[in-house]
PDB file of N, CA, C, O and CB in Angstrom:
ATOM      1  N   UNK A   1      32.565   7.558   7.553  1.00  0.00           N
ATOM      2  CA  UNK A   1      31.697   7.542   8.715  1.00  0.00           C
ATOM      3  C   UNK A   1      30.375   8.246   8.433  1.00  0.00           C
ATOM      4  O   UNK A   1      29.379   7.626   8.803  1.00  0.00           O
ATOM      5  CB  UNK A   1      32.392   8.189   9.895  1.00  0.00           C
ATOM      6  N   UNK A   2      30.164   9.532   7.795  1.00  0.00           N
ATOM      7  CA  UNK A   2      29.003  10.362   7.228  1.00  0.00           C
ATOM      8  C   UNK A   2      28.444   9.105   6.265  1.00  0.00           C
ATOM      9  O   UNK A   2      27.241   9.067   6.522  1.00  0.00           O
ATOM     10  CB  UNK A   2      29.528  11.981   6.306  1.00  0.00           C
ATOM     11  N   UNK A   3      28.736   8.067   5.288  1.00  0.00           N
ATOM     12  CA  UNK A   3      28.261   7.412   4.917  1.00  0.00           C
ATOM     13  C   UNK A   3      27.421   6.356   5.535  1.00  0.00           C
ATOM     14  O   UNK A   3      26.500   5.914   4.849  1.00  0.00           O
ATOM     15  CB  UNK A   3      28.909   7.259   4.401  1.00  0.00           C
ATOM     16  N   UNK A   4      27.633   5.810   6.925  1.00  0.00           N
ATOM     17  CA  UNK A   4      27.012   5.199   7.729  1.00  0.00           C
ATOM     18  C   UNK A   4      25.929   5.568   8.635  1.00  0.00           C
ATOM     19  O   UNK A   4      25.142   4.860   9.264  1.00  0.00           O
ATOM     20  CB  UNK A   4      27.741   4.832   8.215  1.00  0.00           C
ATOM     21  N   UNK A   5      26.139   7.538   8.520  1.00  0.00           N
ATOM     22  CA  UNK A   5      25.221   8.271   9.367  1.00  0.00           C
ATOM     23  C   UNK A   5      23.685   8.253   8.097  1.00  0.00           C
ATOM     24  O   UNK A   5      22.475   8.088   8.248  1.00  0.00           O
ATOM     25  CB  UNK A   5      26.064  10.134   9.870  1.00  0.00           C
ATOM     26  N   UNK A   6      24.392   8.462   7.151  1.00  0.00           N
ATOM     27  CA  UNK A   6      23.126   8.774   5.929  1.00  0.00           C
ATOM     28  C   UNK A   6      22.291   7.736   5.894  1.00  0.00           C
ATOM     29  O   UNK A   6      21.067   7.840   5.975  1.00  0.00           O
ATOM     30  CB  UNK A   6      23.604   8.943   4.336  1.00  0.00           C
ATOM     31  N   UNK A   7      23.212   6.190   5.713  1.00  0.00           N
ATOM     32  CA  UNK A   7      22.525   5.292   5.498  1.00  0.00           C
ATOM     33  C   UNK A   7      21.403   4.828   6.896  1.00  0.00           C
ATOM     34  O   UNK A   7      20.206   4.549   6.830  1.00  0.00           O
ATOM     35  CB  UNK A   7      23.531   4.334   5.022  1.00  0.00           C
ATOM     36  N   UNK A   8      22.069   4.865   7.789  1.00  0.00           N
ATOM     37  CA  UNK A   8      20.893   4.944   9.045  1.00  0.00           C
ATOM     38  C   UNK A   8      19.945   5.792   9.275  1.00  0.00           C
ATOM     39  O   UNK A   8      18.952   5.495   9.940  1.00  0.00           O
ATOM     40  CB  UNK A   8      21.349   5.067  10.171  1.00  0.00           C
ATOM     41  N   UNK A   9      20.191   7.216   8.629  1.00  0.00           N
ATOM     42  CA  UNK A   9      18.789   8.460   8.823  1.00  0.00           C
ATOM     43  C   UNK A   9      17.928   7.592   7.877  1.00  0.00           C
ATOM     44  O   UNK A   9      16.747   7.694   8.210  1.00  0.00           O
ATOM     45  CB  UNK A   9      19.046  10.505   8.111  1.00  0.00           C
ATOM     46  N   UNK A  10      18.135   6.618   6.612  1.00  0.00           N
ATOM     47  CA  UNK A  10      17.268   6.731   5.562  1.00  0.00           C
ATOM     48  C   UNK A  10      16.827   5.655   5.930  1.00  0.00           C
ATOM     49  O   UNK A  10      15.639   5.530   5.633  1.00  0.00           O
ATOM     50  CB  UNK A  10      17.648   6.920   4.195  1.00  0.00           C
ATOM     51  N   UNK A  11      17.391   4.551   6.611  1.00  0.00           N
ATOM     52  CA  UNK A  11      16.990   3.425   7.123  1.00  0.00           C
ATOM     53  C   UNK A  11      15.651   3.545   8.099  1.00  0.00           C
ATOM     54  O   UNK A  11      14.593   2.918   8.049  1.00  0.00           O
ATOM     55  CB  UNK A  11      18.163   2.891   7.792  1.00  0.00           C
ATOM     56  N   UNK A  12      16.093   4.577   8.995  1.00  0.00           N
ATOM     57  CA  UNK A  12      14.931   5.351  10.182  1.00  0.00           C
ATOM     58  C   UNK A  12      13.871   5.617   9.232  1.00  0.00           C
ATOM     59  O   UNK A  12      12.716   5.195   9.281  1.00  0.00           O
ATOM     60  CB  UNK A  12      15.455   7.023  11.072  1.00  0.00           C
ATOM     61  N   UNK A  13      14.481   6.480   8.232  1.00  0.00           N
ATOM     62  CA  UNK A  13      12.682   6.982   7.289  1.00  0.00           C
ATOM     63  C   UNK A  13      12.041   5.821   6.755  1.00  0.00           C
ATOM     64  O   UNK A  13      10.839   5.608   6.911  1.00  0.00           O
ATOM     65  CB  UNK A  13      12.800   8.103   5.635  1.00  0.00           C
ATOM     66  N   UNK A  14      12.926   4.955   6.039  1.00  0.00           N
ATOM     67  CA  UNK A  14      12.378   3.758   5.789  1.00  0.00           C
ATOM     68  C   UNK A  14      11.154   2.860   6.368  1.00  0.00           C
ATOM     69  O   UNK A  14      10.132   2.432   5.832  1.00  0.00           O
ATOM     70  CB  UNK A  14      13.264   3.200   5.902  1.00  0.00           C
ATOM     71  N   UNK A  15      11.667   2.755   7.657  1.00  0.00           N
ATOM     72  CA  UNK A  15      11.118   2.006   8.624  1.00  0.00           C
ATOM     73  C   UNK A  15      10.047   2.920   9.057  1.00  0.00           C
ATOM     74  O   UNK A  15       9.028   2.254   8.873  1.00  0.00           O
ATOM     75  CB  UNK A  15      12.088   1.550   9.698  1.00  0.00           C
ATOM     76  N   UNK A  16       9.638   4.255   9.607  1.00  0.00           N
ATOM     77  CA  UNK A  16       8.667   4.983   9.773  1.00  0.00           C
ATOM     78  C   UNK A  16       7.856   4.905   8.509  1.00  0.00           C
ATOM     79  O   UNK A  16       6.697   4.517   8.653  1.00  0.00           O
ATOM     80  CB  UNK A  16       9.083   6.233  10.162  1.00  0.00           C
ATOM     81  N   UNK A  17       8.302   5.236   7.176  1.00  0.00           N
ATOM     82  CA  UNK A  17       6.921   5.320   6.222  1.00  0.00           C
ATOM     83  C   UNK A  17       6.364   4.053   6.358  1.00  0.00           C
ATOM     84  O   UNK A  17       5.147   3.910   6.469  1.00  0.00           O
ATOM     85  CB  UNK A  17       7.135   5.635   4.560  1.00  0.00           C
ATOM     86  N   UNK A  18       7.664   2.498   6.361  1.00  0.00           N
ATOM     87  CA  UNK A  18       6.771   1.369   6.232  1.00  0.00           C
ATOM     88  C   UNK A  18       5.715   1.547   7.664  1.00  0.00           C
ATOM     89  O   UNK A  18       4.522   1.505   7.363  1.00  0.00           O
ATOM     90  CB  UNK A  18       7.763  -0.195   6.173  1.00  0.00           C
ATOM     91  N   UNK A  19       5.945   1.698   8.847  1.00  0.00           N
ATOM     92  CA  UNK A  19       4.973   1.806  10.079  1.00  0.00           C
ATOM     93  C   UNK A  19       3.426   2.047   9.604  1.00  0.00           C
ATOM     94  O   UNK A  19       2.385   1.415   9.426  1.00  0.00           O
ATOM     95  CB  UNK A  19       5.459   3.116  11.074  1.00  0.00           C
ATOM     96  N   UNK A  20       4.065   3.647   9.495  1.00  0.00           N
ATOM     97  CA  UNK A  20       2.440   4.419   8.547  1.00  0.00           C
ATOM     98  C   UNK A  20       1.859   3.675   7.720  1.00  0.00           C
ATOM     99  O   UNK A  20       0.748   3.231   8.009  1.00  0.00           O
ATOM    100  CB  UNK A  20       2.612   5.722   7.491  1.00  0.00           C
ATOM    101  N   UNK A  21       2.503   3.342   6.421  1.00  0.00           N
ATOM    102  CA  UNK A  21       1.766   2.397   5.538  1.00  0.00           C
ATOM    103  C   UNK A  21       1.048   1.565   6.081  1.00  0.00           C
ATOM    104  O   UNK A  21      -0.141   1.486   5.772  1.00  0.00           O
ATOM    105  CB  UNK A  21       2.461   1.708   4.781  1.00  0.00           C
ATOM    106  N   UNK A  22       1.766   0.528   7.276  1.00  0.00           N
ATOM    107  CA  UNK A  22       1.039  -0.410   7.540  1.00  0.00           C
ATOM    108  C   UNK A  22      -0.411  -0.484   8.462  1.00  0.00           C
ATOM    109  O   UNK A  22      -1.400  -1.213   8.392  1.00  0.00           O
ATOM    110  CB  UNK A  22       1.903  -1.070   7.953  1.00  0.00           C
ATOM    111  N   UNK A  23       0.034   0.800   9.481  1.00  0.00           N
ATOM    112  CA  UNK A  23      -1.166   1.323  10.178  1.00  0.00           C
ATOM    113  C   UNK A  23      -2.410   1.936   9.206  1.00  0.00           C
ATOM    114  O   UNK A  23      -3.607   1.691   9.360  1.00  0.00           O
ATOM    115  CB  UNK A  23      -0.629   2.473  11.150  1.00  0.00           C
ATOM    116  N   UNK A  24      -1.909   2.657   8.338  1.00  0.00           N
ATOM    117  CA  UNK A  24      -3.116   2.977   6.872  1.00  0.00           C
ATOM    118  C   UNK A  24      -4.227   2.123   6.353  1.00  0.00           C
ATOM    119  O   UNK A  24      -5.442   2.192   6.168  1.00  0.00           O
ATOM    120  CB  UNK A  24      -2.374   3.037   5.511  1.00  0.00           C
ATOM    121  N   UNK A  25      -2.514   0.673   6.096  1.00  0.00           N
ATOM    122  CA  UNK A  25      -3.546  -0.395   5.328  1.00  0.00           C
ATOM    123  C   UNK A  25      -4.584  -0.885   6.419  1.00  0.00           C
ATOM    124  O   UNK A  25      -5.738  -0.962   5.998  1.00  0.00           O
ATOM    125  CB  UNK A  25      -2.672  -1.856   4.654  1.00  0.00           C
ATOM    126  N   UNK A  26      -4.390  -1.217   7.694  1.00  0.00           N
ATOM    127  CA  UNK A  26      -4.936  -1.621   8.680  1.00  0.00           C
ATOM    128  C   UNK A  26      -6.281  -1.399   8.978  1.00  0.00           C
ATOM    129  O   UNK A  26      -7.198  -2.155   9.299  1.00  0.00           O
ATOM    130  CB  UNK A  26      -4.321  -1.292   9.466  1.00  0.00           C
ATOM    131  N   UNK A  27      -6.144   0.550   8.693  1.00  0.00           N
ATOM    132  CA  UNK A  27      -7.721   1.198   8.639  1.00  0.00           C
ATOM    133  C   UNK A  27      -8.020   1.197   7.810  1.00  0.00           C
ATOM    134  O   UNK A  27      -9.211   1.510   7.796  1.00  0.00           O
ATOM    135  CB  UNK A  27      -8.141   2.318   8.943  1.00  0.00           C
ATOM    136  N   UNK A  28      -7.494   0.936   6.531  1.00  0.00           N
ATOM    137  CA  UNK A  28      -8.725   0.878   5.684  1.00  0.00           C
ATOM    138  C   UNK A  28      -9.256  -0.458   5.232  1.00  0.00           C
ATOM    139  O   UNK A  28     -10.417  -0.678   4.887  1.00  0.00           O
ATOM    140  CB  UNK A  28      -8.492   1.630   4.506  1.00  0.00           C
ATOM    141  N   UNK A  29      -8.114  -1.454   5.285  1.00  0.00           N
ATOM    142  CA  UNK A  29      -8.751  -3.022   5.127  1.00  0.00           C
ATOM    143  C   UNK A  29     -10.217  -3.068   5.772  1.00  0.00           C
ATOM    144  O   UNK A  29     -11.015  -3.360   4.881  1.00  0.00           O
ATOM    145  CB  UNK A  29      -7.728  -4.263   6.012  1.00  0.00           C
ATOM    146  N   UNK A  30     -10.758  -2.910   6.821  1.00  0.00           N
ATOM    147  CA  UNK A  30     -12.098  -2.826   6.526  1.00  0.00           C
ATOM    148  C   UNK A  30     -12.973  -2.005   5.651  1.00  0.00           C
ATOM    149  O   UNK A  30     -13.927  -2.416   4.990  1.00  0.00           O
ATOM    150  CB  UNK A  30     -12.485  -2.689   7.431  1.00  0.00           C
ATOM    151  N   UNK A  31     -12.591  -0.975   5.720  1.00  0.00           N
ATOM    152  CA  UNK A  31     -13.783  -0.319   4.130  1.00  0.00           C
ATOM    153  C   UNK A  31     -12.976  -0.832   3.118  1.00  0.00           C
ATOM    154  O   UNK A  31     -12.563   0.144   2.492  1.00  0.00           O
ATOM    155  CB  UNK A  31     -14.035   1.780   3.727  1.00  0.00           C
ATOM    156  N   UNK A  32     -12.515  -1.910   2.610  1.00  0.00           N
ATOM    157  CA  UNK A  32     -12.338  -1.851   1.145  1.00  0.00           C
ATOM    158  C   UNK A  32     -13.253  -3.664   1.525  1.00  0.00           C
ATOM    159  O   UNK A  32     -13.820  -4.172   0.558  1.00  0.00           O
ATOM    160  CB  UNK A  32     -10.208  -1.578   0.264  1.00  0.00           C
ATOM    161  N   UNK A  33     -13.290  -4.335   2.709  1.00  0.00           N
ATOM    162  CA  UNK A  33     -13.858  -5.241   2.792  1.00  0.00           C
ATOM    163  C   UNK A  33     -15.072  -5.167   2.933  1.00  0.00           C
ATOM    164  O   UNK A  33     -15.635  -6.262   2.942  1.00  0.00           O
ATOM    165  CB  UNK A  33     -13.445  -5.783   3.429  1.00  0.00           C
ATOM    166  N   UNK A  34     -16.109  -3.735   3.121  1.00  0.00           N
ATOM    167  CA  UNK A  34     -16.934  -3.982   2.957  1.00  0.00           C
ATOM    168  C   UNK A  34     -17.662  -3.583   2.046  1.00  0.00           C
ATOM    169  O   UNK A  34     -18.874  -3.782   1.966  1.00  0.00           O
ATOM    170  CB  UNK A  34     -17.179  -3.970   3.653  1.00  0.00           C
ATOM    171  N   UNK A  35     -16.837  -2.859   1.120  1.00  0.00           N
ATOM    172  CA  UNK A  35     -17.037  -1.993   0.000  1.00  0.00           C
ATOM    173  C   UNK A  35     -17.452  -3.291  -0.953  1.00  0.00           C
ATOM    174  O   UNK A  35     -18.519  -3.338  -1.566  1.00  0.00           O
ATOM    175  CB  UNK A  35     -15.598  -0.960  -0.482  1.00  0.00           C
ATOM    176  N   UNK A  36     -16.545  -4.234  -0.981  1.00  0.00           N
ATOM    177  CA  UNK A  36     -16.456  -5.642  -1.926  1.00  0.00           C
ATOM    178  C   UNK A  36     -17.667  -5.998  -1.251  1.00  0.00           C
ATOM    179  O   UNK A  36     -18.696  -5.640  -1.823  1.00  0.00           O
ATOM    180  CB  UNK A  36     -15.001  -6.880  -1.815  1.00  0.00           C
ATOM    181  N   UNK A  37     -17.785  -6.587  -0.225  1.00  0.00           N
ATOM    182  CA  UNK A  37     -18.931  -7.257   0.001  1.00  0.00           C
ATOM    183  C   UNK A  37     -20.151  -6.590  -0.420  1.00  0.00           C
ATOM    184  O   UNK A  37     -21.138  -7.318  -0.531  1.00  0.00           O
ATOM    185  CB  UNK A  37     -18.999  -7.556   1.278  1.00  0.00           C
ATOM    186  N   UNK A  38     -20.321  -5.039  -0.741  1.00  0.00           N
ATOM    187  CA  UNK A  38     -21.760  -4.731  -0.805  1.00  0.00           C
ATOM    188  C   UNK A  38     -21.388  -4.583  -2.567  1.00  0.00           C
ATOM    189  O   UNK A  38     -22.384  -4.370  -3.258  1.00  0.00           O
ATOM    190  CB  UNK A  38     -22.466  -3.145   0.303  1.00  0.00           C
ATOM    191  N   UNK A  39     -20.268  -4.664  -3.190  1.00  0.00           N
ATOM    192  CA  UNK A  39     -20.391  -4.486  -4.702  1.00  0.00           C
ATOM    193  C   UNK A  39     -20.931  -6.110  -5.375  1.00  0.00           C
ATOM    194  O   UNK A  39     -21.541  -6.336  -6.420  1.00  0.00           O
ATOM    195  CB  UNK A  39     -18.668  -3.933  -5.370  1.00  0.00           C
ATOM    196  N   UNK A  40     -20.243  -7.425  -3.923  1.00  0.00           N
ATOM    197  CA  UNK A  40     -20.673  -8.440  -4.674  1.00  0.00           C
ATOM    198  C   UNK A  40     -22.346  -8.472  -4.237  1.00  0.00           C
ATOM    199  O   UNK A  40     -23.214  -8.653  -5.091  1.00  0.00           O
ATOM    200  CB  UNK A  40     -19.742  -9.841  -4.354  1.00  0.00           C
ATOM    201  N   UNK A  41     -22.619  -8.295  -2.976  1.00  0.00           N
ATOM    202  CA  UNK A  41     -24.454  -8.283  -3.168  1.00  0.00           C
ATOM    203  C   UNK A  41     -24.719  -7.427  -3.907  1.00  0.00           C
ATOM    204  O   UNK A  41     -25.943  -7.476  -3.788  1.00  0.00           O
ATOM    205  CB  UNK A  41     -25.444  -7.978  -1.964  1.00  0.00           C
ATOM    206  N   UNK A  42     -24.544  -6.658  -4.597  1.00  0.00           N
ATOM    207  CA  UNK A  42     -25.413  -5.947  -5.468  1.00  0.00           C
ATOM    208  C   UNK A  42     -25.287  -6.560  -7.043  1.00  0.00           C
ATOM    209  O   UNK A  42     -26.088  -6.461  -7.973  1.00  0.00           O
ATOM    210  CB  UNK A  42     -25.010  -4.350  -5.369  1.00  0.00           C
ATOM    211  N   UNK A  43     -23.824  -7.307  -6.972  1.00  0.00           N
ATOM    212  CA  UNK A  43     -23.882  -7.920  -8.933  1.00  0.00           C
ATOM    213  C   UNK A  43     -24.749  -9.376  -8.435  1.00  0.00           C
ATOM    214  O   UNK A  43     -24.965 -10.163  -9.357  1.00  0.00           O
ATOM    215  CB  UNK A  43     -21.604  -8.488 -10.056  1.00  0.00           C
ATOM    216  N   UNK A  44     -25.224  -9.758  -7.136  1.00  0.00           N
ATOM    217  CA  UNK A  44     -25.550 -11.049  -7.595  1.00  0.00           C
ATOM    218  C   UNK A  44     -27.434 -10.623  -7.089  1.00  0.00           C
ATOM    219  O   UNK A  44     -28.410 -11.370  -7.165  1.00  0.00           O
ATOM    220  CB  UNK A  44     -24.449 -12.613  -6.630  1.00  0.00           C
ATOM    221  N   UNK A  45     -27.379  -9.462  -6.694  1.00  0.00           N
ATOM    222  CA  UNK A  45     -28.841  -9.279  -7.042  1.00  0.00           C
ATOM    223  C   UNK A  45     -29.313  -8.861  -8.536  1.00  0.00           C
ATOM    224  O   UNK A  45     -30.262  -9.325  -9.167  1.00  0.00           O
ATOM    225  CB  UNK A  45     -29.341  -8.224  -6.126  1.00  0.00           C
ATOM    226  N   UNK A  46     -28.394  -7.858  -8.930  1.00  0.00           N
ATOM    227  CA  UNK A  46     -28.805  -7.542 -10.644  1.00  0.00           C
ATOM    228  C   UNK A  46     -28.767  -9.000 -11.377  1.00  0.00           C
ATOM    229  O   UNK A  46     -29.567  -9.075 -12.309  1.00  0.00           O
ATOM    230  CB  UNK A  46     -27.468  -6.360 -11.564  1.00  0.00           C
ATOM    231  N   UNK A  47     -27.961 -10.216 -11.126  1.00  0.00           N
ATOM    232  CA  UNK A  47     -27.676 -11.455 -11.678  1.00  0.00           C
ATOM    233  C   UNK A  47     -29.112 -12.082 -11.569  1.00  0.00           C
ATOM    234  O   UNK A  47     -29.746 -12.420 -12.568  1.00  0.00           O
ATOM    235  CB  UNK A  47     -26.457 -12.263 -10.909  1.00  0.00           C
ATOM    236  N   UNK A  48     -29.514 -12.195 -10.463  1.00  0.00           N
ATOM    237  CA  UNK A  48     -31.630 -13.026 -10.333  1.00  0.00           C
ATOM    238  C   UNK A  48     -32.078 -11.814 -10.702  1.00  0.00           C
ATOM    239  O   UNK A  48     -33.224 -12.044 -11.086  1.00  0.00           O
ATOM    240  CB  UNK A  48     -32.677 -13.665  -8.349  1.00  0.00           C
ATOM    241  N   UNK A  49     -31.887 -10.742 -10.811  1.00  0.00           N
ATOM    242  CA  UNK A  49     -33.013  -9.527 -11.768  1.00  0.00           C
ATOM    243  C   UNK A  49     -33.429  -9.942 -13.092  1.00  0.00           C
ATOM    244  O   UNK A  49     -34.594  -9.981 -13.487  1.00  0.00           O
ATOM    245  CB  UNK A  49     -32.257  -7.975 -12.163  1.00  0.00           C
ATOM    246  N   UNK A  50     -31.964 -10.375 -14.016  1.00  0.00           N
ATOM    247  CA  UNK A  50     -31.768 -10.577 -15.181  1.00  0.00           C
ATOM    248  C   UNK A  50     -32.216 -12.151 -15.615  1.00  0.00           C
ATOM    249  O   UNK A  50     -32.678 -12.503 -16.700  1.00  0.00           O
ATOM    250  CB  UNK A  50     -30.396 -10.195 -15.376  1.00  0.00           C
ATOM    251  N   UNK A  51     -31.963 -12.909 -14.538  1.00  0.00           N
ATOM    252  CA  UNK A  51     -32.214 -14.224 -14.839  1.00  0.00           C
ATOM    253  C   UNK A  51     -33.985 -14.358 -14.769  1.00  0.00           C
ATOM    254  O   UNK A  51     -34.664 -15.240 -15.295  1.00  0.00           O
ATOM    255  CB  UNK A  51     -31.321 -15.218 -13.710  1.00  0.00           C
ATOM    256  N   UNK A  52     -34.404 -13.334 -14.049  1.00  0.00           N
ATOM    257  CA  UNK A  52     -35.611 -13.472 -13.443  1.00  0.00           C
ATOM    258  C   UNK A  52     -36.400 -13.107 -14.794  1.00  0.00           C
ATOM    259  O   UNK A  52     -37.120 -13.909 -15.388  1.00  0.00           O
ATOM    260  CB  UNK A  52     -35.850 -12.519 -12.049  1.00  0.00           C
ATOM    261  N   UNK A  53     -36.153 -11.726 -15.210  1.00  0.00           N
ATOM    262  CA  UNK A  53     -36.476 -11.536 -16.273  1.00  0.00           C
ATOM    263  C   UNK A  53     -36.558 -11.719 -17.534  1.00  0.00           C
ATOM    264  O   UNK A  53     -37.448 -11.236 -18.233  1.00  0.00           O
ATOM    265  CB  UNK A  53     -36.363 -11.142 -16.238  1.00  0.00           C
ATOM    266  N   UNK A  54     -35.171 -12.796 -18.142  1.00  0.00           N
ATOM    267  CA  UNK A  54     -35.551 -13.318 -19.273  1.00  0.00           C
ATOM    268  C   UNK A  54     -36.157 -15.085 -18.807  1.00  0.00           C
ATOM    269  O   UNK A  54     -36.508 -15.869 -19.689  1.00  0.00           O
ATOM    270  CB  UNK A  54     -34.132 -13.163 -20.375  1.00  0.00           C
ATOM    271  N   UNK A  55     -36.176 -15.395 -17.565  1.00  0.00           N
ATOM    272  CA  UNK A  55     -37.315 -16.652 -17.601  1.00  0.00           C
ATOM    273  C   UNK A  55     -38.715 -16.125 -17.919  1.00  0.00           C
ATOM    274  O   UNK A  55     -39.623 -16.744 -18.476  1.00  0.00           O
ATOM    275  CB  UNK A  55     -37.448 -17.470 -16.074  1.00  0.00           C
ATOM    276  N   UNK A  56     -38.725 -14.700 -17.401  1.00  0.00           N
ATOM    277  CA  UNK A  56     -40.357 -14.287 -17.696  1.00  0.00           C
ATOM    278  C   UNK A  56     -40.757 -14.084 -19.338  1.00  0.00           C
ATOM    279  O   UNK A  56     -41.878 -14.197 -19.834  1.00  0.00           O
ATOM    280  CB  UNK A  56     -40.706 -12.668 -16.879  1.00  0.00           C
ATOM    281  N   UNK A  57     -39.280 -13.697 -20.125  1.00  0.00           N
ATOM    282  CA  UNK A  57     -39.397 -13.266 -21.314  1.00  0.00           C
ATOM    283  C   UNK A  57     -39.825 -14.492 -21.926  1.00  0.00           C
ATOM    284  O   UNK A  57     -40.937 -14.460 -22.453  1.00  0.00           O
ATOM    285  CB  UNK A  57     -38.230 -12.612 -21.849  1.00  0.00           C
ATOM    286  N   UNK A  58     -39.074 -15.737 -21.975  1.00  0.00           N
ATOM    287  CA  UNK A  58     -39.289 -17.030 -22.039  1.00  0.00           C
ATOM    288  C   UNK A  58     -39.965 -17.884 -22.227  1.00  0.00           C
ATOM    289  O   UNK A  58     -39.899 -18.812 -23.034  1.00  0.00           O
ATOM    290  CB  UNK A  58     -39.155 -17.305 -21.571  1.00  0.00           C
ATOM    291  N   UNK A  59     -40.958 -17.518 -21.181  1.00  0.00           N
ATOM    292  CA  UNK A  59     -42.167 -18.089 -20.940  1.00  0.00           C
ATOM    293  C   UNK A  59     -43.414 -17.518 -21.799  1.00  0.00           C
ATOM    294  O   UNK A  59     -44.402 -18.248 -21.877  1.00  0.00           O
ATOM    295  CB  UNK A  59     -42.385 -17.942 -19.521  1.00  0.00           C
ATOM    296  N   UNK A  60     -43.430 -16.533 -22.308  1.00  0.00           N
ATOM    297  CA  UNK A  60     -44.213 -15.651 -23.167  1.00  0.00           C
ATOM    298  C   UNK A  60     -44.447 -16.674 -24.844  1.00  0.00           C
ATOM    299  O   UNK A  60     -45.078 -16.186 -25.782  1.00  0.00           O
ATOM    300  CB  UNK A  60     -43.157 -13.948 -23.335  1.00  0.00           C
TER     301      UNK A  60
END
């Protein structure tokens, strides 16, 4: 019977850390979405920096 009590306390913790976790991921899924979005505008501005600059090299 103590075997059925254990397995349900750990079941309870179980289920609470997954809760937390999921409320965590929740808040932070937006800053990691906008974290990406400003890492991809910034590689596809250095991308026309570079392109920009060896058409100028190019042209020389």
């Amino acid at each position: 019977m103590s075997c059925l009590h254990l397995r349900s306390a750990s079941t309870t913790l179980f289920e609470r850390l997954h809760r937390t976790i999921v409320v965590l991921s929740g808040a932070f899924r937006p800053v990691a979405q906008r974290a990406r979005r400003t890492l991809s505008d910034r590689i596809a501005t250095m991308w026309q920096t570079f392109r920009q600059f060896t058409s100028h090299l190019r042209r020389r």
